[in-house]
Jmol script that loads the backbone (N, CA, C; Angstrom):
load data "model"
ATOM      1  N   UNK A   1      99.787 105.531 109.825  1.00  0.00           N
ATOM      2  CA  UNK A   1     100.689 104.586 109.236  1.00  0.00           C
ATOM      3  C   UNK A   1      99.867 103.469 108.581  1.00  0.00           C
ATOM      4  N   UNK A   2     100.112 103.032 107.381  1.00  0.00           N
ATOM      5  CA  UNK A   2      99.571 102.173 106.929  1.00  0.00           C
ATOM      6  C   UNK A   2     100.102 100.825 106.768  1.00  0.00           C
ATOM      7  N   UNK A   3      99.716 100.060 106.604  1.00  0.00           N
ATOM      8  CA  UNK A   3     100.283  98.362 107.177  1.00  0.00           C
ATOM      9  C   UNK A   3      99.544  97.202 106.048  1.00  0.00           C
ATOM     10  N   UNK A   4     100.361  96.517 105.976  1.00  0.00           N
ATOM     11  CA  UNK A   4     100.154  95.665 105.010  1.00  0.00           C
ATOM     12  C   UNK A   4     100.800  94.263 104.833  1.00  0.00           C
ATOM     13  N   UNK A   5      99.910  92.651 104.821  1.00  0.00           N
ATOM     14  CA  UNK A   5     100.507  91.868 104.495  1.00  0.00           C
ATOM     15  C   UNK A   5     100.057  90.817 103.819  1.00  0.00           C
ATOM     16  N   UNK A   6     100.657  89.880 103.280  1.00  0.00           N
ATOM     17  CA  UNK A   6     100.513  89.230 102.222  1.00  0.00           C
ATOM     18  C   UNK A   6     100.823  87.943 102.662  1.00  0.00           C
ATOM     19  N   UNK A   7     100.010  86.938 102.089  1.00  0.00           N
ATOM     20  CA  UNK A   7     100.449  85.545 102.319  1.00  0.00           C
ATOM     21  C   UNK A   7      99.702  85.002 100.699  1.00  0.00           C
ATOM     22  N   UNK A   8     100.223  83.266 100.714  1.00  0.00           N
ATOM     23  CA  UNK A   8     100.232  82.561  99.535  1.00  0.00           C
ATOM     24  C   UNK A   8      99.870  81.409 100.286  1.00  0.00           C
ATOM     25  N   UNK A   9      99.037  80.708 100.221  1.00  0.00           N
ATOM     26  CA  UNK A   9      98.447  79.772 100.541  1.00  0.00           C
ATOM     27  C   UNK A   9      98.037  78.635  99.621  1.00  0.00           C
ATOM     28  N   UNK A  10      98.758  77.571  99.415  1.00  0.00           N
ATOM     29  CA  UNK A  10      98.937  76.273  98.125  1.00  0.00           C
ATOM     30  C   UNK A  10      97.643  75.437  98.626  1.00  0.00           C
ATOM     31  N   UNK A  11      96.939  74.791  97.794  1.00  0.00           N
ATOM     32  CA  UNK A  11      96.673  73.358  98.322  1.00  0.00           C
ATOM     33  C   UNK A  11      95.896  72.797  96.862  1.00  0.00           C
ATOM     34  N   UNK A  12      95.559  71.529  96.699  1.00  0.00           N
ATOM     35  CA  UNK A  12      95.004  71.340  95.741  1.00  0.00           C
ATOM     36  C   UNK A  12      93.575  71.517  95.861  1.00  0.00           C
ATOM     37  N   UNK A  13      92.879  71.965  96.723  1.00  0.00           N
ATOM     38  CA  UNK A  13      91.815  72.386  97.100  1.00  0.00           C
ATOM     39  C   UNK A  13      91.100  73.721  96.616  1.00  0.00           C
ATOM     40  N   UNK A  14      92.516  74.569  96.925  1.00  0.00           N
ATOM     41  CA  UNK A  14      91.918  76.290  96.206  1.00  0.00           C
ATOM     42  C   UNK A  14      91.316  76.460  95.557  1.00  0.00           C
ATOM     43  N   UNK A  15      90.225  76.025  95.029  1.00  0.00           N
ATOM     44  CA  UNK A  15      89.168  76.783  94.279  1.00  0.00           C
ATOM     45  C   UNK A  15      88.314  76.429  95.168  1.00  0.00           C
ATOM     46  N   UNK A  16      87.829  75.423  96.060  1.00  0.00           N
ATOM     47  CA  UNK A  16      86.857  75.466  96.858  1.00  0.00           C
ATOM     48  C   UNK A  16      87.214  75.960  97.590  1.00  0.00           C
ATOM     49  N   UNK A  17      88.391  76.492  98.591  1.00  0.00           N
ATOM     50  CA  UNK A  17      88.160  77.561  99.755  1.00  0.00           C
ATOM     51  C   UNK A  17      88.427  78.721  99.514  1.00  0.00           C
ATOM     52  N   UNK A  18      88.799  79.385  97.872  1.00  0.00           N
ATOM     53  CA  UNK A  18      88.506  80.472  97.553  1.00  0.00           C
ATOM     54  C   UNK A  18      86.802  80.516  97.595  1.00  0.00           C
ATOM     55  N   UNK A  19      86.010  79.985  97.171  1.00  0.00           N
ATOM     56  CA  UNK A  19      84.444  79.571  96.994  1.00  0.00           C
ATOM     57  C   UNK A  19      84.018  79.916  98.586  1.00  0.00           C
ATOM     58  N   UNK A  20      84.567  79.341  99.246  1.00  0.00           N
ATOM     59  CA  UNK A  20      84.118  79.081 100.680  1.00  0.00           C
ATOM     60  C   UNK A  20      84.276  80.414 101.253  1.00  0.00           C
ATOM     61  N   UNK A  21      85.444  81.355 100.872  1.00  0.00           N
ATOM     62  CA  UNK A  21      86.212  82.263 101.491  1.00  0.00           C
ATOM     63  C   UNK A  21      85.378  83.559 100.749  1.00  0.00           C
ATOM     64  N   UNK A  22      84.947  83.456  99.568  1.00  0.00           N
ATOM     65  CA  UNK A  22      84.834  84.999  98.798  1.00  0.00           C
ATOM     66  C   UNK A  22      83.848  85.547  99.273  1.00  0.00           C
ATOM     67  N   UNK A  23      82.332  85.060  99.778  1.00  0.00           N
ATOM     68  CA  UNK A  23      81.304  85.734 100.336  1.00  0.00           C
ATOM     69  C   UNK A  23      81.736  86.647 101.460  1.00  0.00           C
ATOM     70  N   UNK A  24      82.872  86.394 102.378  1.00  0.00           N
ATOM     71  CA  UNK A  24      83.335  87.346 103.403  1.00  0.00           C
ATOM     72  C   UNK A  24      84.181  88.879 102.715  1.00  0.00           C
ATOM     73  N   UNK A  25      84.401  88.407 101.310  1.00  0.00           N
ATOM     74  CA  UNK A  25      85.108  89.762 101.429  1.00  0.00           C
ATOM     75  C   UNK A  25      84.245  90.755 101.202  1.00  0.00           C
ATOM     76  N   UNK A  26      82.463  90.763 101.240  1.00  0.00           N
ATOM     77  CA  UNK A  26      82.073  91.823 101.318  1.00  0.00           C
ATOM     78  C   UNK A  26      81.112  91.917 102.657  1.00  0.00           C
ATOM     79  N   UNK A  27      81.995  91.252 103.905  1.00  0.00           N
ATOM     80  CA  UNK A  27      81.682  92.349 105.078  1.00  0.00           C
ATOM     81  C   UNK A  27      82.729  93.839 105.144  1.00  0.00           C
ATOM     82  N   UNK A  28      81.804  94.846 105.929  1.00  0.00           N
ATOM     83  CA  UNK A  28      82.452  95.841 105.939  1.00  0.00           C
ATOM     84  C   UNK A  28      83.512  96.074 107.151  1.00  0.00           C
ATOM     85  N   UNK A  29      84.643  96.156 106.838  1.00  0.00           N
ATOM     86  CA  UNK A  29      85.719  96.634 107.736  1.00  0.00           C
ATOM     87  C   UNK A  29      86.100  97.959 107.808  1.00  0.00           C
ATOM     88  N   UNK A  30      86.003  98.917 109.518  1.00  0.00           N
ATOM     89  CA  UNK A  30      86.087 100.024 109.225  1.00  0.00           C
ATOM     90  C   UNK A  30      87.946 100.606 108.676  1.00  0.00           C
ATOM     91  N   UNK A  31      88.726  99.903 109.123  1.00  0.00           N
ATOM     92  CA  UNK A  31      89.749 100.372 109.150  1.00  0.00           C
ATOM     93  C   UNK A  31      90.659  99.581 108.357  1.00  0.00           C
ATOM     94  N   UNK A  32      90.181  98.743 107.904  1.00  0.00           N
ATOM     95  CA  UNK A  32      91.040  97.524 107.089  1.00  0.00           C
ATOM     96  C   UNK A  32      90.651  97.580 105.725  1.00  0.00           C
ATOM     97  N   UNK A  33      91.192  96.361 104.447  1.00  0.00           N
ATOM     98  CA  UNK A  33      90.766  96.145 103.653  1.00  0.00           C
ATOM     99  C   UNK A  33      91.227  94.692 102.924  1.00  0.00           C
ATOM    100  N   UNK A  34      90.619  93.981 102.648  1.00  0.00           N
ATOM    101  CA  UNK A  34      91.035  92.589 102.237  1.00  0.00           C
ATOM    102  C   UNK A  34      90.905  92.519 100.391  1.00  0.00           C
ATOM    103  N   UNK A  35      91.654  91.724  99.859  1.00  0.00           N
ATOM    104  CA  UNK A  35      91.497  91.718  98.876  1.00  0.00           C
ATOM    105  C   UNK A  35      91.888  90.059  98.482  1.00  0.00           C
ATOM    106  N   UNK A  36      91.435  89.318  97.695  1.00  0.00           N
ATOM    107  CA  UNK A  36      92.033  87.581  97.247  1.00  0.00           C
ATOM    108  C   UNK A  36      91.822  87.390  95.959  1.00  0.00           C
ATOM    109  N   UNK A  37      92.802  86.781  95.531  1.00  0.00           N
ATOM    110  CA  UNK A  37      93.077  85.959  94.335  1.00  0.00           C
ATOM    111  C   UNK A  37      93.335  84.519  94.162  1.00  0.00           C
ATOM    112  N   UNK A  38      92.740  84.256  92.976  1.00  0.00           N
ATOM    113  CA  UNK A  38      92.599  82.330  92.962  1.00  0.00           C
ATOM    114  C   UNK A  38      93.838  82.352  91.918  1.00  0.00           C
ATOM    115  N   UNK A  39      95.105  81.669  92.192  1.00  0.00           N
ATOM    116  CA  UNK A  39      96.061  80.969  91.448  1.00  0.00           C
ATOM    117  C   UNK A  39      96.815  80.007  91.211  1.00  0.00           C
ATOM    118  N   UNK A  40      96.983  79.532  90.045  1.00  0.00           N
ATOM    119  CA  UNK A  40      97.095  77.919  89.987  1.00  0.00           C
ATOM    120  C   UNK A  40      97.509  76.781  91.282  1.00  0.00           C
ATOM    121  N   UNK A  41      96.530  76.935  92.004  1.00  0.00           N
ATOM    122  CA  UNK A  41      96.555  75.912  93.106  1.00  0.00           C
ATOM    123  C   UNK A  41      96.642  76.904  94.135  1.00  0.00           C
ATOM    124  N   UNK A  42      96.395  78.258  94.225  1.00  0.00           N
ATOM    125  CA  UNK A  42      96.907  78.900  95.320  1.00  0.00           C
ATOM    126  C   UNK A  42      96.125  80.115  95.377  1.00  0.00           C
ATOM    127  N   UNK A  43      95.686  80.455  96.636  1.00  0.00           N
ATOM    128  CA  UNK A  43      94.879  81.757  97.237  1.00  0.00           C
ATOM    129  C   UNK A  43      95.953  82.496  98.053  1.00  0.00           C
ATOM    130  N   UNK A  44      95.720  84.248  96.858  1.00  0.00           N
ATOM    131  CA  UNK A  44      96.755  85.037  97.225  1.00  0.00           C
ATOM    132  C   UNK A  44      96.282  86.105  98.361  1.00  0.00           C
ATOM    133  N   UNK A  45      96.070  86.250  99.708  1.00  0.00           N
ATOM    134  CA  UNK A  45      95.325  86.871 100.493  1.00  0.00           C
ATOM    135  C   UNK A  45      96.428  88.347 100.877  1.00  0.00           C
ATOM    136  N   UNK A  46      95.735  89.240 100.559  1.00  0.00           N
ATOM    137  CA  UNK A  46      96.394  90.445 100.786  1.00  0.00           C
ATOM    138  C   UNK A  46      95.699  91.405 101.596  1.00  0.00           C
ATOM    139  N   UNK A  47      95.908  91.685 102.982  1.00  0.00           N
ATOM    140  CA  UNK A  47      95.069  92.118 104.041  1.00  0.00           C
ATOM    141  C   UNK A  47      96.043  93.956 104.084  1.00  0.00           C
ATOM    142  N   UNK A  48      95.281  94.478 104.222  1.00  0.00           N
ATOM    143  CA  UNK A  48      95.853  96.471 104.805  1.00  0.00           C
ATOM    144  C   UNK A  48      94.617  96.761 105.427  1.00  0.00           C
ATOM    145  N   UNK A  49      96.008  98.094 106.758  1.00  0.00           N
ATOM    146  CA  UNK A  49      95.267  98.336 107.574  1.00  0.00           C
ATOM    147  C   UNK A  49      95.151  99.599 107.480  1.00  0.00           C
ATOM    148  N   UNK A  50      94.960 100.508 108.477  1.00  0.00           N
ATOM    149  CA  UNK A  50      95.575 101.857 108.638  1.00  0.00           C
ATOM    150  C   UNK A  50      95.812 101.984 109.638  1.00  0.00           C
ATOM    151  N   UNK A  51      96.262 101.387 110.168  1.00  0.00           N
ATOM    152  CA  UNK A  51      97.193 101.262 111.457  1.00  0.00           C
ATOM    153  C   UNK A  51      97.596  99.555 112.144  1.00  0.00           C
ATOM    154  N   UNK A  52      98.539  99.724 113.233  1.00  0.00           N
ATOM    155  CA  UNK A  52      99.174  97.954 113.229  1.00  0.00           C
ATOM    156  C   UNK A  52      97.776  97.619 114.402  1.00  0.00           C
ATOM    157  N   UNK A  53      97.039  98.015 115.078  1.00  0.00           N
ATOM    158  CA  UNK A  53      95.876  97.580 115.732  1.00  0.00           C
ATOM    159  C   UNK A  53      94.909  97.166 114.363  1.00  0.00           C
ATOM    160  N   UNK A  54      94.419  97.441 113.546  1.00  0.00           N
ATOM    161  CA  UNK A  54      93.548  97.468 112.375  1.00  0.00           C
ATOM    162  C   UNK A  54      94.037  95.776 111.648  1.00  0.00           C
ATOM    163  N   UNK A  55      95.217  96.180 111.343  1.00  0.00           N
ATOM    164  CA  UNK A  55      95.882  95.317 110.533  1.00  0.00           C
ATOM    165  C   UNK A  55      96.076  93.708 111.519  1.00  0.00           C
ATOM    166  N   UNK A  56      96.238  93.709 113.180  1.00  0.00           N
ATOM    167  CA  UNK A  56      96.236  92.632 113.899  1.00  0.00           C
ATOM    168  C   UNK A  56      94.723  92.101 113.877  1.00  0.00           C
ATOM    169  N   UNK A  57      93.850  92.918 114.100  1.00  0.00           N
ATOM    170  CA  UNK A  57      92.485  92.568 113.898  1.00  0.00           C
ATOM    171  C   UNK A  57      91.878  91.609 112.826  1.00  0.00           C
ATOM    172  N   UNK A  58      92.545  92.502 112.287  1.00  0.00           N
ATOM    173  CA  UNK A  58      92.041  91.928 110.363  1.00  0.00           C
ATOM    174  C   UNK A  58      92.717  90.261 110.037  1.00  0.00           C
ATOM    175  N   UNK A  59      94.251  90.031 110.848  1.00  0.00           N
ATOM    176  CA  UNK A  59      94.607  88.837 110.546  1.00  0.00           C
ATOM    177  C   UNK A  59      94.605  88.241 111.035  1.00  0.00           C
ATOM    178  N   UNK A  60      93.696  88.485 112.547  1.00  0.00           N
ATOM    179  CA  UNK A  60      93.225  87.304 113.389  1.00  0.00           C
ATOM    180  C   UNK A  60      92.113  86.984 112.806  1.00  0.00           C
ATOM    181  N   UNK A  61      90.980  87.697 112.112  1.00  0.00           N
ATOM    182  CA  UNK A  61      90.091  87.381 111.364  1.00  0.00           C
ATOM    183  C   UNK A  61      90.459  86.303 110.241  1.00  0.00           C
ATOM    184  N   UNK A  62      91.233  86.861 109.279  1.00  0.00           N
ATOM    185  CA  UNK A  62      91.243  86.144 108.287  1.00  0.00           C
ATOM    186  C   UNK A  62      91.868  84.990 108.416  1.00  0.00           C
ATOM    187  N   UNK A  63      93.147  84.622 108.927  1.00  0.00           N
ATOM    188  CA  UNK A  63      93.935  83.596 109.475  1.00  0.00           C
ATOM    189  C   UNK A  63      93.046  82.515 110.190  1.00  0.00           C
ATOM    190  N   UNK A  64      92.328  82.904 110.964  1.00  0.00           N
ATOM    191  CA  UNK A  64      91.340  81.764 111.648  1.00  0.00           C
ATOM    192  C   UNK A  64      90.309  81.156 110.217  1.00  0.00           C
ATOM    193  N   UNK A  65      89.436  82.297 110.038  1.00  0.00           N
ATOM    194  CA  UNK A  65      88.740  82.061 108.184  1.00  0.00           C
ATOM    195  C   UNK A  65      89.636  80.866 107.359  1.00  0.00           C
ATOM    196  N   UNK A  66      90.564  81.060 107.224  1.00  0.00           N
ATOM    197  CA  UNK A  66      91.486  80.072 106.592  1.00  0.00           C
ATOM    198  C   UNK A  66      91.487  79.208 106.955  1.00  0.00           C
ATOM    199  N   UNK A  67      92.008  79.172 108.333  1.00  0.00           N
ATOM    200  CA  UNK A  67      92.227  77.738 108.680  1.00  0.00           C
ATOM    201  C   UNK A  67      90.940  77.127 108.941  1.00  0.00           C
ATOM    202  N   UNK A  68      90.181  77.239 108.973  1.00  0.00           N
ATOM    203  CA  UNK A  68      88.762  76.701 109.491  1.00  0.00           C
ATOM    204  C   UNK A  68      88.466  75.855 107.524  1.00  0.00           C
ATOM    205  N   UNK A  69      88.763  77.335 106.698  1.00  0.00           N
ATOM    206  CA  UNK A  69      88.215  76.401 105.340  1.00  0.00           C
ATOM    207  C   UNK A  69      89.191  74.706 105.017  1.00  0.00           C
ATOM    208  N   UNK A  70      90.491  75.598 105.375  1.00  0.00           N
ATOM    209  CA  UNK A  70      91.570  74.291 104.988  1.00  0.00           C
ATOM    210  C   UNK A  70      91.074  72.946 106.139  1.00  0.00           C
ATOM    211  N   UNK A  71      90.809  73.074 106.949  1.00  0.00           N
ATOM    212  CA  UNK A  71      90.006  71.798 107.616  1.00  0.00           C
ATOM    213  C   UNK A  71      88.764  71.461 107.454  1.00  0.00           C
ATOM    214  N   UNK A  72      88.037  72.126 107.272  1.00  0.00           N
ATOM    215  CA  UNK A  72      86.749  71.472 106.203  1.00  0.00           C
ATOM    216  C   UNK A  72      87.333  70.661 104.810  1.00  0.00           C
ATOM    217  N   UNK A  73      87.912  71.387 103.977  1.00  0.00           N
ATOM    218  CA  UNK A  73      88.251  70.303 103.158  1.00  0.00           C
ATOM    219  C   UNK A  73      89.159  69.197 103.084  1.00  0.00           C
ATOM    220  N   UNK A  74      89.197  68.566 104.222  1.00  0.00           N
ATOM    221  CA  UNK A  74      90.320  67.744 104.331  1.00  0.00           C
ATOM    222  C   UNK A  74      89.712  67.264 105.206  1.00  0.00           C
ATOM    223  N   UNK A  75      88.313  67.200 105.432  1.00  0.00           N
ATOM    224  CA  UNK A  75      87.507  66.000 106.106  1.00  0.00           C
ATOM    225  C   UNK A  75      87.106  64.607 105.431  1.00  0.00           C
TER     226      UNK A  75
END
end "model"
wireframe off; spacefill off
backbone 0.3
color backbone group
């Protein structure tokens, strides 16, 4: 089963925590796959798995990644 989700993330910041964020999308994930986009004010993060274990993995990863950039810039 394959699994898939999407979030939109605003701030006036997005281009620096797309910056902050893009060097990770080339670690290797065996079962997942991440993909991001920078848009007007907003990082479009689109995470798939191949399965819902893969896919929980992947967005405890990235979700923490996020929030860690969005509080760096807002120091």
């Amino acid at each position: 089963m394959k699994c898939c989700a999407e979030f939109v993330f605003e701030s006036s910041h997005a281009g620096e925590i797309y910056q902050a964020l893009a060097p990770e999308l080339d670690d290797d994930l065996h079962r997942s796959n991440v993909s991001m986009g920078l848009e007007d004010g907003s990082i479009r993060l689109k995470i798939r798995g191949e399965d819902t274990v893969s896919l929980r993995a992947a967005l405890n990863t990235w979700i923490r990644l996020v929030k860690i950039a969005f509080e760096m810039v807002s120091l």
